[in-house]
Wavefront OBJ file of the C-alpha trace (Angstrom):
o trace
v 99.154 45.137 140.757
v 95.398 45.808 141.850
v 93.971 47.497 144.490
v 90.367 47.537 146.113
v 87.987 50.209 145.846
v 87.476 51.009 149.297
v 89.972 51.618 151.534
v 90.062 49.825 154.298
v 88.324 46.650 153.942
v 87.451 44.839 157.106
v 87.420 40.598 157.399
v 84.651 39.407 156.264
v 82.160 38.125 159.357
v 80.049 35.315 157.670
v 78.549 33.578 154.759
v 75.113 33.745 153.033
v 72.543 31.313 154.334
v 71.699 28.553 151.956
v 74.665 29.293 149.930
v 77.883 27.005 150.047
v 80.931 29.212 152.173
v 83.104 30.778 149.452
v 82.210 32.593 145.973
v 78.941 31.547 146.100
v 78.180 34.502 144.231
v 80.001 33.745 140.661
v 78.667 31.444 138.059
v 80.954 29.893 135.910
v 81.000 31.836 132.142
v 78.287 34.676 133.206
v 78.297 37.716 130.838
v 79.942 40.889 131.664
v 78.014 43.725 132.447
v 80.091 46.767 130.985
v 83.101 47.535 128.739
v 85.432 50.176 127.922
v 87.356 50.446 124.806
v 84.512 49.557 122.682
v 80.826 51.177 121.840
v 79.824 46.995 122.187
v 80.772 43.662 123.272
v 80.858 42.645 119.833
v 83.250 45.202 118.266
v 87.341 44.371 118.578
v 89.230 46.962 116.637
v 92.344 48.172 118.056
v 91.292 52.558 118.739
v 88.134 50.946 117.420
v 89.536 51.132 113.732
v 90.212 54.915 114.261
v 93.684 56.545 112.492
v 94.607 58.003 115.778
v 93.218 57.305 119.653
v 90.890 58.795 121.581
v 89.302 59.087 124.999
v 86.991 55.879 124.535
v 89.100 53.604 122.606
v 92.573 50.933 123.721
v 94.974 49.462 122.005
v 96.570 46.679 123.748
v 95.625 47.256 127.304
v 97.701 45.651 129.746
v 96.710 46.919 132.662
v 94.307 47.757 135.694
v 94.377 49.772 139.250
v 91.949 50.906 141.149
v 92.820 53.741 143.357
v 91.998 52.825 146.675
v 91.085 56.248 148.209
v 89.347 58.150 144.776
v 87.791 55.039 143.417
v 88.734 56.371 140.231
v 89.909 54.085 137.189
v 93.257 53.295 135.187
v 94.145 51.683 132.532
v 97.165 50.980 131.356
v 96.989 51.767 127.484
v 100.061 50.035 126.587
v 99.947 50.503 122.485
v 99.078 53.639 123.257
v 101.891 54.745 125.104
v 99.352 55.977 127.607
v 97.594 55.465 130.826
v 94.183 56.644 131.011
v 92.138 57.778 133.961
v 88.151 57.201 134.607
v 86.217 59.285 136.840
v 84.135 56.602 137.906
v 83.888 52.975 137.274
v 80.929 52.760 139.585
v 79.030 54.615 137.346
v 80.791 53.895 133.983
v 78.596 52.793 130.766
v 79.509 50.937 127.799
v 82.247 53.004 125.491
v 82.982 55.578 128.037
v 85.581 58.268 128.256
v 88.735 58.408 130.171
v 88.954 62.107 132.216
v 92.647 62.053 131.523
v 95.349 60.960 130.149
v 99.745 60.466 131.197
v 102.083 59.937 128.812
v 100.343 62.151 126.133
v 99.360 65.748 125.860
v 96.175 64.757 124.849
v 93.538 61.794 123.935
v 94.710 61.914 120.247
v 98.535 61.193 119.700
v 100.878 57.818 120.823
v 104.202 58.770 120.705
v 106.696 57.039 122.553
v 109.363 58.157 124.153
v 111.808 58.450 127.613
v 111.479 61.963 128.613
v 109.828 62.419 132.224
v 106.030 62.738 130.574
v 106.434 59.899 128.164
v 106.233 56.009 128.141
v 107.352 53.264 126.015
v 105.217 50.292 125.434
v 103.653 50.778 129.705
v 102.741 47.634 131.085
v 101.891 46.910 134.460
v 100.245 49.857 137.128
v 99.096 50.165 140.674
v 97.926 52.720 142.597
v 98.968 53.195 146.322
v 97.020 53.615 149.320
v 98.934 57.214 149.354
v 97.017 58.043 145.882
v 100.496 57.181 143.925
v 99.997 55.868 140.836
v 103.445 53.689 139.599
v 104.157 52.631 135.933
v 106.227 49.814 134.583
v 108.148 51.407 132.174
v 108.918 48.705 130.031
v 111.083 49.219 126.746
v 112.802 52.177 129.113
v 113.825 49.746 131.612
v 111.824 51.483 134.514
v 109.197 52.337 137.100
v 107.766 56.053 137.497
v 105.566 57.230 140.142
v 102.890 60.340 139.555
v 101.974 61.614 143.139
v 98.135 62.592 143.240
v 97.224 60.791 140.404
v 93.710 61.342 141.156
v 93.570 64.407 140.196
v 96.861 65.180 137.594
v 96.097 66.993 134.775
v 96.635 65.375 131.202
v 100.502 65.456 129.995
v 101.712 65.789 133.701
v 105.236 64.750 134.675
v 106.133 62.277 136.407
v 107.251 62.572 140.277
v 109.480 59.394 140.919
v 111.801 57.271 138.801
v 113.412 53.726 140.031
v 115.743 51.269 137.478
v 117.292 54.477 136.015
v 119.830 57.254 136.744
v 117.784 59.818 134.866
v 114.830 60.407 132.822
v 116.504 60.066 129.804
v 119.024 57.536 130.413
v 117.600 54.127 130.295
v 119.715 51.308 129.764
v 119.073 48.241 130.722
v 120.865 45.517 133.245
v 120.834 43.670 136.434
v 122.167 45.622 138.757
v 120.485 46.820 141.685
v 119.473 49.959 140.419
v 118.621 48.659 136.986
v 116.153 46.886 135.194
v 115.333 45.169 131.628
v 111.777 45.423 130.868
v 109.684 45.393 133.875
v 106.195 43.933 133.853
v 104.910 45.294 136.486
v 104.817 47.052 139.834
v 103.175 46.787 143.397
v 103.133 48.804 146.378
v 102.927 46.754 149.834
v 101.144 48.636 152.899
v 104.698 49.876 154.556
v 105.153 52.212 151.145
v 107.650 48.985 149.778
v 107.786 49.178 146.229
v 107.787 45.586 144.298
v 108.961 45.026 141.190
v 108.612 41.703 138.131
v 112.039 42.475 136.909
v 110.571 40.502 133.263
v 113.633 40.267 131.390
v 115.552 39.862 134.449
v 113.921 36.852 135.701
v 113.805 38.620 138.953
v 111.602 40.458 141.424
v 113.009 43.707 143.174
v 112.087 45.370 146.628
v 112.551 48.811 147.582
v 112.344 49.637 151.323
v 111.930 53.531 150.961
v 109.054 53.590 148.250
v 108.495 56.506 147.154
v 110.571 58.667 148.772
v 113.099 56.776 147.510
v 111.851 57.151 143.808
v 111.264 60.801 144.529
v 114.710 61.704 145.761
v 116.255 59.820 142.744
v 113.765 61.469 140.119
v 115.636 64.879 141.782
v 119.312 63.644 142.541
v 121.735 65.538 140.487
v 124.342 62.562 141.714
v 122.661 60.234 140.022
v 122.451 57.438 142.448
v 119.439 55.171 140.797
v 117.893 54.456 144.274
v 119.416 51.056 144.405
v 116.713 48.100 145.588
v 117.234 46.390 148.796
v 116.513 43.061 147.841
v 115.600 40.459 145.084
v 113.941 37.065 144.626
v 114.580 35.056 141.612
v 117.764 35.276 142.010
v 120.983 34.416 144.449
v 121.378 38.233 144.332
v 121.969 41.224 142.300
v 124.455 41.426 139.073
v 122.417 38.051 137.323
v 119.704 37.770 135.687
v 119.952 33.533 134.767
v 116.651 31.590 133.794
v 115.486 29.114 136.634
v 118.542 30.221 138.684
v 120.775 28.764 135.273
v 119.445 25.331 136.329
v 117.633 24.902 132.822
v 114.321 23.827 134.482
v 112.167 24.878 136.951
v 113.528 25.523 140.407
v 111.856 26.625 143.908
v 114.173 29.753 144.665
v 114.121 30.761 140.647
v 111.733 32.514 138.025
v 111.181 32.739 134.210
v 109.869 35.681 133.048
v 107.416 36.524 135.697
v 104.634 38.691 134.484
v 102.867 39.761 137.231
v 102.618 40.602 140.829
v 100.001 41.041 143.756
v 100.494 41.459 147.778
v 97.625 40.384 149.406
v 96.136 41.616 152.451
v 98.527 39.643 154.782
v 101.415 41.417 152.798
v 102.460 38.209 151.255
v 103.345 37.978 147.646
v 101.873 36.454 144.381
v 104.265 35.952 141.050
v 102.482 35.112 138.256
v 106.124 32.867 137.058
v 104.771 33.030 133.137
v 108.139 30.982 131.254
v 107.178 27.841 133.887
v 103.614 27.997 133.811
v 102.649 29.088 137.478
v 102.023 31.012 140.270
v 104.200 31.592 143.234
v 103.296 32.358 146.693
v 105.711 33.476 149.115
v 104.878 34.319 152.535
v 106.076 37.300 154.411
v 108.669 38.175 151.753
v 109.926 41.601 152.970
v 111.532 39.075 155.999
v 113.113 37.167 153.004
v 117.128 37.042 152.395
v 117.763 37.359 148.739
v 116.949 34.480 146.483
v 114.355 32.662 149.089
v 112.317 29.545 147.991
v 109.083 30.279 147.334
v 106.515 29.074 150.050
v 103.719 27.412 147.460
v 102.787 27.264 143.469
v 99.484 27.146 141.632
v 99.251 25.570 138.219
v 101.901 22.978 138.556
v 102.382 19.500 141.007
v 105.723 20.590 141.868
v 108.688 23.391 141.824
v 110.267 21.264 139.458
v 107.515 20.955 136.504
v 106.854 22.378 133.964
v 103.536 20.647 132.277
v 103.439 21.850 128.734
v 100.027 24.017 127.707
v 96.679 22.883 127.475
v 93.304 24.068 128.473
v 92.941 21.952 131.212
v 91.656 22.648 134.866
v 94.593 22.329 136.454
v 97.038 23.585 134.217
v 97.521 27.792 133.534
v 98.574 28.643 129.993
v 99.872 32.216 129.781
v 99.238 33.000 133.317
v 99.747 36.718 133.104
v 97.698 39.428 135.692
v 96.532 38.611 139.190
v 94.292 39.640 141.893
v 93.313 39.191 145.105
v 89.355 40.211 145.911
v 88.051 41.629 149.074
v 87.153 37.839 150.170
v 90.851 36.451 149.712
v 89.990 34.659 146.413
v 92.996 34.885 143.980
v 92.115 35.927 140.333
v 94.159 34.821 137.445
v 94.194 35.859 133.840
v 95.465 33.457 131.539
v 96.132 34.365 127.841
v 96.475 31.564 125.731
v 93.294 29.995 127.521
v 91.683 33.524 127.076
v 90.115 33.077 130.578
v 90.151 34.229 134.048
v 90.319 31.639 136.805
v 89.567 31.713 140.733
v 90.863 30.223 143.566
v 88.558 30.664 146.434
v 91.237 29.166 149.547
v 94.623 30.127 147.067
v 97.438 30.468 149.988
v 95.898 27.245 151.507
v 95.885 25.286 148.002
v 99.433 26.792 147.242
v 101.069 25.939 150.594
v 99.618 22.200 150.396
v 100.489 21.941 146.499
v 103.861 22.954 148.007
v 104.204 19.827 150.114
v 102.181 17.699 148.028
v 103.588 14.246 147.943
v 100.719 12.844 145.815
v 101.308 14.744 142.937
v 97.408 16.180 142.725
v 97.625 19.840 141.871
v 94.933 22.202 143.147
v 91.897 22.896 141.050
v 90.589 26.391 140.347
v 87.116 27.270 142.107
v 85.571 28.841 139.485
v 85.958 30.701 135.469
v 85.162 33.620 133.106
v 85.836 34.034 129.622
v 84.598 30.263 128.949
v 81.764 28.215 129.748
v 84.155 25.560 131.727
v 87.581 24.635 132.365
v 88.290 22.364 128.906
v 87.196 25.075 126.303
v 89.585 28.059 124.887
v 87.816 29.317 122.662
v 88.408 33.410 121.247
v 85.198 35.062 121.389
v 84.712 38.911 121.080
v 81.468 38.880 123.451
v 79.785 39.681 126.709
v 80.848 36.031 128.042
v 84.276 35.923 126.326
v 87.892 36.988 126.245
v 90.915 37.466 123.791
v 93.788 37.487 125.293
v 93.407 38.868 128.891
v 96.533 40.409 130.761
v 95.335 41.639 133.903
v 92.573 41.505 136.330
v 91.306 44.269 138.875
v 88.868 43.651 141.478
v 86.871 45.644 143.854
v 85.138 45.680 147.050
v 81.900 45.736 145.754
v 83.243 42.451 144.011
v 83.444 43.669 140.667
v 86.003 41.878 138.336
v 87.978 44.060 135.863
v 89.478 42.262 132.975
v 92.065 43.810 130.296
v 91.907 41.993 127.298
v 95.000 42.868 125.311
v 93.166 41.418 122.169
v 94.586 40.168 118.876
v 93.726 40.073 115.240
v 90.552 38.936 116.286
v 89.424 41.776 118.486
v 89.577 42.544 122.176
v 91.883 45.737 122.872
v 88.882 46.503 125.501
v 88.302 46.553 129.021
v 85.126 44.096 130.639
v 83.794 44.658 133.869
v 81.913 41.266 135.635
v 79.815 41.587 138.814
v 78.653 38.900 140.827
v 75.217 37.200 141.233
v 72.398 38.946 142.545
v 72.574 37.100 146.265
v 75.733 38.094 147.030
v 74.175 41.237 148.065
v 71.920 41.476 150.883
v 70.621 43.830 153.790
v 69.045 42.693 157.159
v 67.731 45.005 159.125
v 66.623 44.864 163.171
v 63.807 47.335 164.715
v 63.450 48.026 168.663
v 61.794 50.838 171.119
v 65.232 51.179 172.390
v 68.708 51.269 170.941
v 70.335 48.762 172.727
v 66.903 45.661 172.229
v 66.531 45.512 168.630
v 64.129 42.577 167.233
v 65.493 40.844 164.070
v 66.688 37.290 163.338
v 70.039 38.542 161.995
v 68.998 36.733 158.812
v 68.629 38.044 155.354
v 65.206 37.800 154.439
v 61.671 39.080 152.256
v 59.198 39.055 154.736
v 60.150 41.329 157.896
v 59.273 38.023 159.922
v 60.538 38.819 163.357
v 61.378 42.279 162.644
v 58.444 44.612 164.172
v 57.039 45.767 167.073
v 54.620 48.057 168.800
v 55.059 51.052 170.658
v 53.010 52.993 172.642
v 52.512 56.747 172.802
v 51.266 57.892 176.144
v 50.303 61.513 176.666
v 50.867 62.105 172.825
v 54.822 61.828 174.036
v 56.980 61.228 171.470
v 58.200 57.532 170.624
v 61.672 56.879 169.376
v 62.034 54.098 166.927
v 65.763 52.250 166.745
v 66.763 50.505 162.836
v 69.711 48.705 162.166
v 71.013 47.715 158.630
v 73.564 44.957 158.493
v 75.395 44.143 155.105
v 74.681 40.346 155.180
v 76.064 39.799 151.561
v 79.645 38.398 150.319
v 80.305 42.073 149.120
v 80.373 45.921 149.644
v 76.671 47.390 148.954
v 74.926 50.429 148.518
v 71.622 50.544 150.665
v 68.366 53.031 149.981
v 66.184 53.835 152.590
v 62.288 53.803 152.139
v 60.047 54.656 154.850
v 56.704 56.100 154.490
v 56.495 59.755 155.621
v 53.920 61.426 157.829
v 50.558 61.482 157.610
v 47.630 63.721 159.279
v 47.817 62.512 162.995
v 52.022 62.270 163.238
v 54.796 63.805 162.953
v 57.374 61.805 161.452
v 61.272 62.877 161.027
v 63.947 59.626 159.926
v 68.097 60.499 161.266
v 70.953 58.345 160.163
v 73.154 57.831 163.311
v 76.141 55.757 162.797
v 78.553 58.909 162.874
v 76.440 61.214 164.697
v 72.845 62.483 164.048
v 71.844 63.436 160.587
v 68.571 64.873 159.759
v 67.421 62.755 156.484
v 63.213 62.819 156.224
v 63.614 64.915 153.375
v 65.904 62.437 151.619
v 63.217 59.817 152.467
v 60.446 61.679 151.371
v 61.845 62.237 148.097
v 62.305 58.519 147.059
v 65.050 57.147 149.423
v 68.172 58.192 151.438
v 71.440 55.798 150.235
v 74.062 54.995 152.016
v 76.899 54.475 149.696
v 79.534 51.794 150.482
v 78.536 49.326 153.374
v 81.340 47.131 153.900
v 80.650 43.245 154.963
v 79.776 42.840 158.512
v 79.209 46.075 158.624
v 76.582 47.862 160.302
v 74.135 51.289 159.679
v 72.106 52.873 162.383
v 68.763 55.370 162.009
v 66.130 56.347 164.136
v 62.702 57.404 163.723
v 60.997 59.816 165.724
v 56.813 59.938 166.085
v 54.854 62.642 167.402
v 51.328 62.715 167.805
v 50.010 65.562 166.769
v 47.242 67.305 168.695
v 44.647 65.129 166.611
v 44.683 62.042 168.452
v 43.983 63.901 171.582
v 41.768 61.638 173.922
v 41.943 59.224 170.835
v 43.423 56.057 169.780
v 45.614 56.330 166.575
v 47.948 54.406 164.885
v 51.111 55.093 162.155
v 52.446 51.950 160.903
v 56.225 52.228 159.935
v 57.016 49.765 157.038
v 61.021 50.727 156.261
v 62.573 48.819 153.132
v 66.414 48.268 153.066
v 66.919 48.119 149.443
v 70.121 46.270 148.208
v 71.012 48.700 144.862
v 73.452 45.921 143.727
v 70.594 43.314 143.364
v 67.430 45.075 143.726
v 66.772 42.749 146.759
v 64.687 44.512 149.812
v 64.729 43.294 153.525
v 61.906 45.122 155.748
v 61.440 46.237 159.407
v 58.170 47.064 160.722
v 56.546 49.316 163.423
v 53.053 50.011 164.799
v 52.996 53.758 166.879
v 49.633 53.676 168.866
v 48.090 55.928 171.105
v 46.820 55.844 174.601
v 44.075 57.479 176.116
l 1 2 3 4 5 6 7 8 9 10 11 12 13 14 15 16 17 18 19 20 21 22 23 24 25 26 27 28 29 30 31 32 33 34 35 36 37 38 39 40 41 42 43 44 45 46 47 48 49 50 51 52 53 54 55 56 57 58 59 60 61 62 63 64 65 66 67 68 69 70 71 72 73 74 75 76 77 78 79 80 81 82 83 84 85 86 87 88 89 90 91 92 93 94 95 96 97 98 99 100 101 102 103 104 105 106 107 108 109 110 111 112 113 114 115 116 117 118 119 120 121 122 123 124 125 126 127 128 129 130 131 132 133 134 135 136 137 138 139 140 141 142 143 144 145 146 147 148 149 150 151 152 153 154 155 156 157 158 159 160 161 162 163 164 165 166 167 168 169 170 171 172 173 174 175 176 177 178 179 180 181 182 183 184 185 186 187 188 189 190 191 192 193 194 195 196 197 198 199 200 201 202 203 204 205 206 207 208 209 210 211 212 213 214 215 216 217 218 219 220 221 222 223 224 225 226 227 228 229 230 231 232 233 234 235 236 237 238 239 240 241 242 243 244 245 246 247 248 249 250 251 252 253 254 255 256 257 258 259 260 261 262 263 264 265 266 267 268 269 270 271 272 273 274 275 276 277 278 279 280 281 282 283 284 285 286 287 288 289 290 291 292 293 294 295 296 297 298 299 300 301 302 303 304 305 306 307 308 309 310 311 312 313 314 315 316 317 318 319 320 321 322 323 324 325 326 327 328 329 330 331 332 333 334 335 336 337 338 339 340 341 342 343 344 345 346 347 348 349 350 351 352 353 354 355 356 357 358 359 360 361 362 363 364 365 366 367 368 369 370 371 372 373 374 375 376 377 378 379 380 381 382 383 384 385 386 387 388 389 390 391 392 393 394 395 396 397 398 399 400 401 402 403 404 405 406 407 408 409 410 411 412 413 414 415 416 417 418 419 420 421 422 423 424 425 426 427 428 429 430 431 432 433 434 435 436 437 438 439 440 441 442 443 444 445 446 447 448 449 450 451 452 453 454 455 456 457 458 459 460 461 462 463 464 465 466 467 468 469 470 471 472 473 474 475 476 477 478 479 480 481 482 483 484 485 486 487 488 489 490 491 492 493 494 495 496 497 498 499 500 501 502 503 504 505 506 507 508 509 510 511 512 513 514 515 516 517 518 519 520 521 522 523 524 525 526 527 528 529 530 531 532 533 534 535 536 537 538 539 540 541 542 543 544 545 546 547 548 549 550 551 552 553 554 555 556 557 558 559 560 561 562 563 564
């Protein structure tokens, strides 16, 4: 399950100018930027050839959160018997070290086991919008949930158990407190709990979340926190293949893989055994054993096209994610690529109803230069075997590469092209009149004025920055400072007045985090100093807005003269 960065996002208002409406920001096969897991993009070794792990190396990642409130990093570190924590993946460099470590003591041992601080072969995580971080437990046949995950130390126990009676009882089964080897886990934004029930052919919901898993980790009576309901299935007690129907069915599932709740709270199954994706709207509202509402990767609910690197066809659809735009991501393993659906509950729902038999096309790709190529290649621009895919507001894409024989067992990190972030900024004498075109652009065309200082009295200059990008951004503030005849002080205002010349001065002031649409206010003040007394003088303001995603500035200008 993945989560954003930044908690919580807000629609996004518009598009770039000159740039078609939706991902205009990805090219197809573009390098990544970063990796964990390895010193390079060229080196594959599982623990990077190492006897035992350690903080900077995977084996077998499978996958990815983002915590929503910390911003911090984890990886699921499934050969490892581990999940690993990052302080920041903002600032991360190549071959960096995880700040902890659950399901170990330490960086340097992989034993598995069942006891509450242990895992056996971990596959899918998520972290909640509480700061919950929940495991799919998968050879022990459930989910565990570490409260404060953010800031656990190493080795800690876990807080919450679902699919199991105790900590170390873990059999596995159907009913509706069990499990057989769970996939993966996602957490909706009531606190519902979501399961892909693998070996089940199921998904599970669990209304009370984590105080459900809590109680349970802490009931002496042993009551296994039963789910509340289940697609895939006509209920609980079965766990047949494509509802027993022995092919693909509209209400059924073979081994789904992975799950995602989008922003709307409706559900994505990545359905691996019939080569698709599901889509069910508002499932928490669903009876057990509901159709599914739309599919991606095949014409119809009752298809199952055999593999190929195709466009239209996944092959090994395994992780999936949904970016701060509404694009859906999906990893697929046997193509070693990640594709992108810009409009994906639109294409799904029409695919759905589809009586022309045209399936919907992916928008865009990574790990391969275009849609008909699979090749393996351990570098910046390709993939082995990805599992899971993380995105974040900034638009980052995460992608765990399980790897093979070949290489991978690493972690790549893609951003987006350079004009998907962008500042415009506005200028006026008052707060309320601000000059600007409300377009992105070099030149500051539109964007100044002149004010006029009578009696030396001080003028008050009004700048707003807009985020006019597809993204999140982080914007610097450069200004020139005084000079001999004024007195010039900068304030950031957007949540009351903040004294920041100094910050200016010193080579910029940032503002970290500038959602789309999105808006940052500062004013200037100018004082004429005793200097221009009975004189004309003039300070000329010339403010950059500094995009530090894409090095891109937009500029508002301001003339301060004096009257006689």
């Amino acid at each position: 399950m993945k989560r954003l960065l930044l908690p919580p996002l807000v629609p996004v208002l518009g598009f770039l100018a000159g740039l078609p409406p939706a991902q205009a920001g990805w090219t197809d096969g573009k390098a990544a930027a970063n990796v964990i897991g390895q010193p390079d993009f060229t080196s594959g070794q599982d623990n990077q050839g190492l006897v035992a792990p350690t903080a900077s190396t995977l084996n077998g990642p499978q996958g990815l959160a983002l915590d929503p409130t910390s911003g911090k990093l984890f990886i699921c570190d499934s050969s490892n018997q581990r999940v690993l924590r990052y302080a920041s993946p903002v600032a991360f460099v190549n071959g960096g070290a995880a700040e902890a470590v659950f399901g170990q003591e330490g960086f340097t041992t992989n034993t598995a086991g069942s006891q509450r601080d242990k895992f056996s072969s971990p596959a899918g995580i998520t972290v909640d919008a509480a700061g919950n971080l929940w495991v799919a437990d998968n050879i022990n046949n459930r989910v565990v949930m570490f409260q404060d995950a953010a800031s656990k130390p190493s080795g800690a126990d876990a807080d919450g158990l679902l699919g199991a009676a105790t900590f170390l009882t873990n059999p596995a089964g159907n009913g509706d407190g069990q499990m057989r080897q769970p996939q993966d886990v996602a957490v909706d934004g009531a606190g519902r709990v979501w399961v892909a029930d693998w070996q089940n052919h199921r998904i599970l919901r669990f209304d009370n979340g984590a105080a459900g898993a809590i109680a349970n980790a802490d009931d002496p009576g042993q009551n296994s926190a039963p789910a509340d309901a289940v697609l895939g299935q006509s209920g609980f007690g079965l766990a047949q293949i494509n509802r027993g129907s022995g092919t693909p069915v509209r209400n059924g599932m073979n081994l789904p893989w992975k799950i995602e709740i989008d922003r709307t709270g409706d559900l994505w199954v990545s359905d691996s055994g019939n080569g698709r994706v599901l889509y069910f709207v508002d499932p928490s509202a669903k009876a057990n054993g509901a159709d599914a509402d739309g599919l991606l990767g095949q014409i119809n609910f009752t298809t199952n096209s055999g593999p190929a690197a195709l466009r239209e066809r996944f092959w090994g659809p395994r992780g999936l994610a949904i970016d701060s735009r509404g694009a859906l991501w999906v990893t697929e393993e046997f193509n070693h690529r990640v594709v992108r659906f810009d409009l994906p509950a639109a294409a799904a729902l029409a695919n759905a109803s589809d009586s022309e038999l045209t399936p919907p096309l992916p928008d865009g790709v990574l790990g391969q230069p275009d849609f008909v190529t699979n090749d393996q290649n351990n570098t910046a621009a390709g993939m082995l075997s990805p599992w899971d895919v993380e995105t974040s507001a900034y638009g980052d894409v995460w992608v765990a590469q399980k790897g093979n024989v070949n290489g991978g067992h690493r972690v790549t990190r893609f951003f987006p092209d350079a004009p998907s972030y962008r500042s415009d900024g506005r200028i006026g004498a008052k707060a309320t009149r601000l000059k600007g075109n409300g377009v992105y652009n070099l030149t500051g065309g539109g964007q100044k004025l002149t004010a006029l200082s009578i009696d030396r009295k001080k003028v008050l200059l009004y700048v707003r920055a807009d985020n006019d990008g597809e993204y999140a951004d982080d914007f610097r503030i450069l200004g020139p400072g005084s000079n001999r005849d004024f007195k010039v002080k900068y304030f950031a205002t957007s949540s009351g007045k903040r004294n920041i010349t100094g910050e200016v001065k010193s080579g910029g002031f940032i503002e970290r985090a500038i959602l789309v649409g999105q808006d940052r206010d500062y004013q200037v003040e100018v004082k004429p100093k005793a200097s221009t007394k009975g004189k004309v003088k003039k300070w000329k303001l010339s403010l950059d807005l500094i995009s530090l995603r894409a090095d891109t500035t937009d500029r508002v200008k301001a003339t301060v003269k004096t009257k006689k």
